[in-house]
C-alpha positions as CSV (number, residue, x, y, z in Angstrom):
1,X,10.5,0.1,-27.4
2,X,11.7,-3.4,-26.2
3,X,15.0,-1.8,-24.7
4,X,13.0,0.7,-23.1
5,X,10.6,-2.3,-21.6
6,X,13.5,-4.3,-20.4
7,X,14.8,-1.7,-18.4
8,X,11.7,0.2,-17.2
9,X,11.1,-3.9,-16.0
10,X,14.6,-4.3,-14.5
11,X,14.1,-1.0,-12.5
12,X,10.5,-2.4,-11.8
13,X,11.7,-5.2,-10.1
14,X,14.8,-3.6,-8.5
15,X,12.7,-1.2,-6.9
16,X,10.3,-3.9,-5.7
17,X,12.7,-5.7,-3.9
18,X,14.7,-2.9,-2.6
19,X,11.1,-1.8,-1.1
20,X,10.2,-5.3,0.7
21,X,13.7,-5.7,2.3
22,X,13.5,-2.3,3.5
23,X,10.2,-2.9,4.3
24,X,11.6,-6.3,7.2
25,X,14.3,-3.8,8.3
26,X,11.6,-1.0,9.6
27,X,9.3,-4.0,10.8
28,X,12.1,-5.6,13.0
29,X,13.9,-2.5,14.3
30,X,12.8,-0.3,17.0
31,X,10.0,2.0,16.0
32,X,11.2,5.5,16.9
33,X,14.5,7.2,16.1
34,X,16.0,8.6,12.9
35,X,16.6,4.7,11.7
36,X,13.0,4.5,11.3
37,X,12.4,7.3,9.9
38,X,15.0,7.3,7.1
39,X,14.5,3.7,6.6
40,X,10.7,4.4,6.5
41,X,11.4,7.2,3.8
42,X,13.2,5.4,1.5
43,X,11.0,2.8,1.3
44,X,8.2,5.1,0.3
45,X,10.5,6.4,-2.2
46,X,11.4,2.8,-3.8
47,X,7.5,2.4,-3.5
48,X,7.3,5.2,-5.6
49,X,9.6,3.7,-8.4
50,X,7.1,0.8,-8.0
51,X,4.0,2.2,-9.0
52,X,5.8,5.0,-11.8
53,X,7.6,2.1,-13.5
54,X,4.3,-0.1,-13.2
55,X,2.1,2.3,-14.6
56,X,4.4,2.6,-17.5
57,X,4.0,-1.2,-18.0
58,X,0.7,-1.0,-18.2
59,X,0.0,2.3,-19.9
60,X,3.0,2.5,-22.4
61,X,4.2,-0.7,-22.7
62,X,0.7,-2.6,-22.7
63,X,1.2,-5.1,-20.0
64,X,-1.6,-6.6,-19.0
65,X,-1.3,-7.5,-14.9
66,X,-3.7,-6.9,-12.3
67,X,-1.0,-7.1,-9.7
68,X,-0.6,-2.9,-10.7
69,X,-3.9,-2.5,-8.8
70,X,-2.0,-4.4,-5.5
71,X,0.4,-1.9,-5.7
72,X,-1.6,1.2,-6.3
73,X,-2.9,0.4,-3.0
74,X,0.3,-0.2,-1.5
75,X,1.0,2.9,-2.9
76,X,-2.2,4.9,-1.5
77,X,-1.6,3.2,2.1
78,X,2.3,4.1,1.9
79,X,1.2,7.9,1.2
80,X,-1.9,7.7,4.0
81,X,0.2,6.1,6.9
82,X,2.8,8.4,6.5
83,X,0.7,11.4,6.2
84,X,-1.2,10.1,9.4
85,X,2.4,9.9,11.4
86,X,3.4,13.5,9.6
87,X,-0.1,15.5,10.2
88,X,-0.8,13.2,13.7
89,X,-4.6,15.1,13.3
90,X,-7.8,14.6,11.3
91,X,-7.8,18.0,10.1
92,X,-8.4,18.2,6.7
93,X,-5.8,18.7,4.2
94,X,-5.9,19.4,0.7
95,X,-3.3,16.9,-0.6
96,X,-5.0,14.1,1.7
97,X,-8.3,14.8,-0.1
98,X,-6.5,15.0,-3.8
99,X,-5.0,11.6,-3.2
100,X,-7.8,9.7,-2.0
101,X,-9.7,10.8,-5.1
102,X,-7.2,10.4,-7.4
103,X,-6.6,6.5,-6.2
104,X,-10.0,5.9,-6.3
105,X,-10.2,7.2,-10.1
106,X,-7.5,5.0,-10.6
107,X,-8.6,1.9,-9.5
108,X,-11.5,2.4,-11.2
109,X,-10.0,2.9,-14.4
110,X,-8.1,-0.4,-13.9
111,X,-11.1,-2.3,-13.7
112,X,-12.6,-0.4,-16.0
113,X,-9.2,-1.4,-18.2
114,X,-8.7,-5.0,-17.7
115,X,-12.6,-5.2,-18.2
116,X,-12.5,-3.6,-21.3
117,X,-9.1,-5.7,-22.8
118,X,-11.2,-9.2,-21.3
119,X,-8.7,-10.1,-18.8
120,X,-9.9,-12.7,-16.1
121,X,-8.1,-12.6,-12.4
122,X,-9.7,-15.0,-9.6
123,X,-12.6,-13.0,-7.8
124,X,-11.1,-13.7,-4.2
125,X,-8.1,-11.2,-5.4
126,X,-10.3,-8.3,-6.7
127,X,-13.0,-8.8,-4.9
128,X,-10.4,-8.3,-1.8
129,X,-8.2,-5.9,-3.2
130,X,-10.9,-2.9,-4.5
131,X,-13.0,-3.5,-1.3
132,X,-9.7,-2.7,0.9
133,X,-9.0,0.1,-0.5
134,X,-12.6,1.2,-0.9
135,X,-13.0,0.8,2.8
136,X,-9.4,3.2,3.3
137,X,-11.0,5.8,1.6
138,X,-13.7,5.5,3.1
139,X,-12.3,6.0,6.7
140,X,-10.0,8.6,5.6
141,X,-13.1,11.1,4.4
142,X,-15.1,10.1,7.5
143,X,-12.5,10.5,10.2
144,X,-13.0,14.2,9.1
145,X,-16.0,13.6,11.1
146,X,-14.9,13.0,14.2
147,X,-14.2,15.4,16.9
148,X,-10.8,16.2,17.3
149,X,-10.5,15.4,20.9
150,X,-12.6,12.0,20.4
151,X,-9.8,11.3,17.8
152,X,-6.6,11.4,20.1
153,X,-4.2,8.9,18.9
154,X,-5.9,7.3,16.4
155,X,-3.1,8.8,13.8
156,X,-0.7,6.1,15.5
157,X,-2.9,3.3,14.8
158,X,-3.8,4.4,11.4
159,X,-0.1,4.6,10.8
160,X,0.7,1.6,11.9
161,X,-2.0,-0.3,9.7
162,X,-1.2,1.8,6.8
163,X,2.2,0.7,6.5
164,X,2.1,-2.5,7.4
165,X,-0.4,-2.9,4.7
166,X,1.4,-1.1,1.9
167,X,4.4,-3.5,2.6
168,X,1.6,-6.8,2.3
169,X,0.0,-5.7,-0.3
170,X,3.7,-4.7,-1.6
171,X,5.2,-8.6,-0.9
172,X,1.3,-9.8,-2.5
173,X,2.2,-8.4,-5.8
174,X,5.6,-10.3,-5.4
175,X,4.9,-13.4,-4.7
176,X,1.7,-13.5,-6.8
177,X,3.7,-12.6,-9.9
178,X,7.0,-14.9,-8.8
179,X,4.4,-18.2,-8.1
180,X,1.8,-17.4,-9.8
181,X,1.1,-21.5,-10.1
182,X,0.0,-20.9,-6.8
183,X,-2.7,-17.9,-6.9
184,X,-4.9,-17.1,-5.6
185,X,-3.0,-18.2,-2.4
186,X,0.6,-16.6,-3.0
187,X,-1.2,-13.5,-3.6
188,X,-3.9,-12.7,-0.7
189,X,-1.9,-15.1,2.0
190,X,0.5,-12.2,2.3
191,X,-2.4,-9.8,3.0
192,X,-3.4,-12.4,5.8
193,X,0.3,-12.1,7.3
194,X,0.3,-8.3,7.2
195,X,-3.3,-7.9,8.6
196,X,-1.9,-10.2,11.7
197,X,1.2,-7.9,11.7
198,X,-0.4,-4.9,11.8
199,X,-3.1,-6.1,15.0
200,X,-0.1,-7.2,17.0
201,X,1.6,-4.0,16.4
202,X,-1.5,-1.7,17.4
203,X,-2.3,-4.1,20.2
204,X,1.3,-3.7,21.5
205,X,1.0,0.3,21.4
206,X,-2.5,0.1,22.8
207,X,-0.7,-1.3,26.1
208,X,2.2,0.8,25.9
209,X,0.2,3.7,25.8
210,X,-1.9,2.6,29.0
211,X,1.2,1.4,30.8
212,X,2.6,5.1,30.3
């Protein structure tokens, strides 16, 4: 089984990085166009690696990190923001609903897990992390409830949040696990730095879209 650890790590890591420097090259170029849509696709995909090979580290191989419930909500906000940009409603949708649900089950069996094994982790981090996504769930079941003219172009904004976020909480589980002599900090200042990312970004389409 060690092989078969090393490599599901090397991939692991591979994948991660592949993810965050694709991640910088959809932040800094322009925000329409095929570019951003490949480049946007293939870092979901890489993202995807991420969260496969990490629940494999956890569930197969027994590693014990918390950082895999960072990226299940990368993961969750990857699938959402792109789903928002793809659907551009608030119409229900089956495989919205089925994926809400299933990354709430699983970040409750994490704590649940890491309860259960008697792993510590600073309170800031889960307290933080769980609450995020708690509240992303929560919007995407009650946006259902708005009328779909009051809704407009909220799909933009929600896109724009959602990625932004699953590249932070992405580049959190990074540095968190590369410095971890300095968590709590190398792990939620990242979140800080994407939440300020994401505000300029919806701020700057806000006043596009009025200009227009």
């Amino acid at each position: 089984m060690e092989p078969l650890h090393k490599i599901n790590i090397i991939i692991h890591v591979t994948a991660g990085s592949l993810a965050l420097l694709t991640g910088i090259f959809v932040l800094i170029k322009k925000k329409q166009g095929s570019v951003h849509r490949i480049s946007g696709k293939i870092f979901l995909i890489l993202l995807g690696i991420v969260i496969f090979t990490g629940l494999l580290g956890v569930l197969v191989f027994k590693l014990n990190s918390f950082l895999l419930v960072i990226t299940v909500l990368s993961g969750y906000m990857g699938f959402s923001g792109f789903r928002a940009v793809r659907c551009r409603s608030n119409i229900p949708k089956v495989l919205d609903i089925f994926m809400a649900l299933l990354a709430l089950a699983s970040v409750t069996f994490f704590i649940w897990y890491f309860s259960a094994i008697g792993m510590i982790w600073s309170p800031v981090i889960i307290y933080s992390t769980v609450s995020y996504l708690l509240m992303a769930i929560g919007y995407d079941f009650g946006r259902y409830l708005v009328p779909k003219e009051v809704y407009g172009k909220l799909w933009l904004y929600e896109h724009i949040l959602k990625m932004v976020s699953a590249f932070s909480g992405l580049l959190s589980a990074f540095t968190g696990t590369v410095l971890p002599q300095y968590q709590p900090y190398s792990q939620f200042l990242p979140s800080v730095l994407g939440s300020l990312i994401a505000i300029g970004f919806i701020v700057h389409a806000i006043f596009k879209a009025e200009v227009e």
